[in-house]
KOLVO-948765 format. One record per residue (C-alpha): x, y, z. Coordinates in steps of 0.2 Angstrom, whole numbers, plus 5000, padded with zeros to 4 digits. Layout:
% KOLVO-948765
XYZ ...
% end
This chain:
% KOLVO-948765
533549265473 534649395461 533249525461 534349625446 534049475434 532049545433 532649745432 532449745415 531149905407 529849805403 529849735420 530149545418 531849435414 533149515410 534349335402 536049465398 536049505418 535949325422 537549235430 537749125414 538849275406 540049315422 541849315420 542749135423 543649225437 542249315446 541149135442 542449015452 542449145466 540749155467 540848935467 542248955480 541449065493 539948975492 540648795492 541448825509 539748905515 539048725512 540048625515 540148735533 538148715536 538148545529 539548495544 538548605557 536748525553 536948365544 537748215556 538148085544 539248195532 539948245551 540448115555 541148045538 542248225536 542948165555 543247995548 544448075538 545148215547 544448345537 543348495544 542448645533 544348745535 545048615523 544048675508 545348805503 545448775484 544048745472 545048575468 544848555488 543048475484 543748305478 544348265495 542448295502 541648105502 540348055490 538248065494 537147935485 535547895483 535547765496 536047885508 534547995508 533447805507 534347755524 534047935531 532247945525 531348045530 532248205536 533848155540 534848245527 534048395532 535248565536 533748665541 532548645555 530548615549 530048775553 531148845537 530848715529 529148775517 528848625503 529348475504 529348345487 529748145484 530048035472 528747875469 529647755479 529447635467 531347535472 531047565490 531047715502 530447865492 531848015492 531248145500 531848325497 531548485504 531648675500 531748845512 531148995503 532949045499 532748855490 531348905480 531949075475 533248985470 532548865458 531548985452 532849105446 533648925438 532148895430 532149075423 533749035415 533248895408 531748935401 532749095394 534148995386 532848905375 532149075368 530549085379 530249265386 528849385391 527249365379 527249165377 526149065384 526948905391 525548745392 526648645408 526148445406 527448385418 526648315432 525948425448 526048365466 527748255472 528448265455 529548425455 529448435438 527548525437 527948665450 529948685446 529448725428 527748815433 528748935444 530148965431 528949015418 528149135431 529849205433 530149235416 528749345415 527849225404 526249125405 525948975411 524548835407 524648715422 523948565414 525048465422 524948255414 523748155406 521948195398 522648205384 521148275372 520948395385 522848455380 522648445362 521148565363 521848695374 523648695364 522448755350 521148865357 522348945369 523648995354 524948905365 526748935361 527948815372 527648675379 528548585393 528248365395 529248235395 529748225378 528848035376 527248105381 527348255370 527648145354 526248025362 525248215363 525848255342 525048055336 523548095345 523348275338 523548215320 522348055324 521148185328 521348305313 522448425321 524348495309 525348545325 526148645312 524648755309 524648825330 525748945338 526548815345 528748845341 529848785355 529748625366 530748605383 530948435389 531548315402 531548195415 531948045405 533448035391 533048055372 533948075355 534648195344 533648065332 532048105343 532148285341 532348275321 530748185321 529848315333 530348435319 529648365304 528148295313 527748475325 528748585316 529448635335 531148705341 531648555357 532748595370 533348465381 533348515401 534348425416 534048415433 533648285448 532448315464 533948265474 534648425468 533348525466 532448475452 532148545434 533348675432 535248615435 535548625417 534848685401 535248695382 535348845372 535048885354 536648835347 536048645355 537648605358 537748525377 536848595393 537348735402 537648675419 537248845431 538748845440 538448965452 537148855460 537748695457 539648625454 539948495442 541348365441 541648195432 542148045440 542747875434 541147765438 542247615443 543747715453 542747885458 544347975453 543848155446 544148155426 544848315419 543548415406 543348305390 543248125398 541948035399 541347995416 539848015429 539148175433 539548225452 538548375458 538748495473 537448605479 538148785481 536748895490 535548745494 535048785512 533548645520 534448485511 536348515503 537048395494 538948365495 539748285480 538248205475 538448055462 537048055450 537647895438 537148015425 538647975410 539148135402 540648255398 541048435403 541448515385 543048625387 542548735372 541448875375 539948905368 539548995354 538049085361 539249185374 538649115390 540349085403 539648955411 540148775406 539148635396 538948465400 538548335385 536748265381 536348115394 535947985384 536447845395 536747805415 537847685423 536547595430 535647575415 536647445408 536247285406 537347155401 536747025384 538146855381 539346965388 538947135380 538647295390 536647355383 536247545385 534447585382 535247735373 536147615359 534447525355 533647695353 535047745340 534947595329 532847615328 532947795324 534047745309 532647645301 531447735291 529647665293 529847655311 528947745326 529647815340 528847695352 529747535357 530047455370 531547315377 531047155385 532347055395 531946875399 532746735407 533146565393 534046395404 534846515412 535646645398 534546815399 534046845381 533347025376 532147075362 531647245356 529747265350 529547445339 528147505331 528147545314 527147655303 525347625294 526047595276 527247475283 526047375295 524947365279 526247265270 526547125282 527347055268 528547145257 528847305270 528847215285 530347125280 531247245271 531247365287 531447185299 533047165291 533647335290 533547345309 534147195313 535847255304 535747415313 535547335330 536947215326 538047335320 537947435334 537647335348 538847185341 537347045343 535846995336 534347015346 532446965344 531547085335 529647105334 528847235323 526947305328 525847415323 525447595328 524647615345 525347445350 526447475364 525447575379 525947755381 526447845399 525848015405 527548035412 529247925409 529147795397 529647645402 530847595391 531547415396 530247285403 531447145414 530346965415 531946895421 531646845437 529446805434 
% end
């Protein structure tokens, strides 16, 4: 850990000493020096990505140029499955001091591990983050992402330590139990997943409580996509500021990227992790500004790096710099990834569009929820949203009116008509953690 970034007279986080503000020429040496370090251990420690540099002549001495690092083959996610469970390791057990893994829920779980380094590591990231969205020394941080395999509880649990600040570790679920201590613990940030924390702010007002009337000022959320549309409706329903975050446990977790104030793009924190864009079909790097998948590298991951690792995450490297001063560079909003998509009479579906159309319809909720069947052999999709009280209460005269307008929206957007089914509030069953968003009956 950069033990200077917390030098600061009161004693905590000091964000103006952070790495986010280097110059873009001590920044790429930094990347350089530390991208031939891995790419060194990885070649030393890890035998498949040996063995697949040897199958193309290349050693750790060809990695002269930062450019260097699109000659390095790709990592993916099936990799680390057909490994499982240590064999992407660079670091024997007995450095290795927590281990996490994802649910498993298509197969193999991924599991990941972390040296102590690793964990300084993610802390300081985390730090960064959590700094970039205006949190410092004195708030009070309630942490409802989920404790345990899921690295999003302790990633954010640790940052917020980090920053000097405080932090609530309620982890997921109960959620009463979080309404109450959001109030009676004058709570001013809160981190979820941001369909959980709007699940959270219906329950609250159900129960009598104006989230505008607490402490409560800045949300920082993540682990699924969401909408600029989403966060307009967190602010005039909470009265919050939300920050979106980005991150993978392949990675590290929580804590590769992060939006500041301006909310324009993430900051990717280059000095740990090197960004690039691909062209998902051809895996040719894409220059800032084109629209690609997001490729990561590790730079000072020790127990586990990752080597040009392809996240299917859709995004672009803005070329402009921010506004907020910061050096490091910002990657668009994912909103969509390429494995997402599903494909409707010949269209290509992204969640993300469907989301969009909704939000553009007032007298809806933000609750819905895609449902992909199987008709004679033609998949057919249909979108059920819920919609609010005074709509649901005119099944007649409202209900039509807003059935139509988003029907035109989807249409418009997507290029086909779709079923649509409107339902009332508290319809469509709520998650503690990711929502799940599209519901496939194809195949039952």
């Amino acid at each position: 850990m950069q033990h200077e970034l917390w030098n600061d007279a009161a004693g905590g986080f000091n964000p103006v000493s952070a790495p986010d503000y280097l110059p873009e020429a001590q920044l790429r040496e930094i990347q350089l020096r530390r991208l031939k370090a891995v790419v060194k251990r990885a070649y030393d420690n890890v035998p498949l990505f040996r063995s697949r540099l040897e199958e193309r002549d290349l050693t750790p001495d060809s990695i002269a140029t930062l450019a260097d690092v699109a000659k390095l083959p790709f990592t993916l996610k099936s990799d680390l499955r057909d490994t499982y469970p240590f064999g992407l390791f660079a670091s024997p057990m007995h450095d290795v001091v927590r281990l996490h893994a994802s649910s498993g829920t298509t197969g193999k779980p991924i599991v990941v591990a972390y040296t102590r380094e690793d964990l300084d590591v993610w802390s300081e990231v985390m730090a960064r983050t959590f700094a970039a969205a205006g949190l410092h020394r004195g708030d009070i941080v309630q942490n409802a992402f989920g404790y345990g395999l899921f690295t999003g509880g302790l990633g954010a649990h640790y940052g917020v330590e980090a920053l000097g600040a405080a932090v609530v570790p309620i982890s997921g679920g109960n959620t009463d139990r979080q309404i109450m201590v959001l109030r009676d613990f004058g709570v001013t940030a809160i981190c979820a997943t941001p369909s959980y924390f709007m699940h959270l702010a219906e329950k609250a007002m159900d129960m009598g409580v104006d989230l505008k009337d607490l402490p409560l000022r800045i949300g920082v959320f993540g682990a699924e996509p969401w909408s600029d549309a989403l966060r307009a409706r967190m602010l005039a329903d909470t009265g919050i500021q939300a920050f979106d975050i980005y991150g993978l446990s392949e990675i590290i977790g929580p804590g590769v990227a992060g939006e500041c104030q301006q909310h324009e793009g993430l900051h990717v924190f280059e000095d740990h992790f090197l960004p690039e864009i691909i062209d998902p079909v051809t895996g040719e790097p894409l220059p800032d500004g084109e629209e690609g998948e997001l490729v990561l590298t590790t730079l000072s991951k020790k127990a586990m790096p990752m080597i040009r690792y392809r996240t299917r995450d859709i995004t672009t490297i803005l070329p402009e710099r921010c506004g907020c001063g910061r050096t490091v560079r910002r990657i668009r909003r994912i909103s969509r990834r390429s494995d997402d998509m599903f494909i409707i009479r010949g269209v290509n579906v992204f969640p993300s569009q469907v989301e969009a159309a909704l939000f553009s319809v007032e007298g809806t909720l933000p609750h819905y929820q895609i449902i992909l069947s199987r008709d004679h052999g033609l998949d057919q999709m249909s979108v059920e949203v819920e919609v609010t009280p005074d709509v649901f209460s005119d099944k007649v005269r409202a209900m039509e009116v807003v059935r139509a307008r988003l029907a035109h929206a989807i249409e418009h957007i997507l290029g086909i008509r779709v079923g649509l089914r409107l339902v009332g509030p508290h319809t469509i069953p709520r998650s503690e953690g990711k929502a799940k968003r599209v519901v496939d009956r194809r195949n039952d």
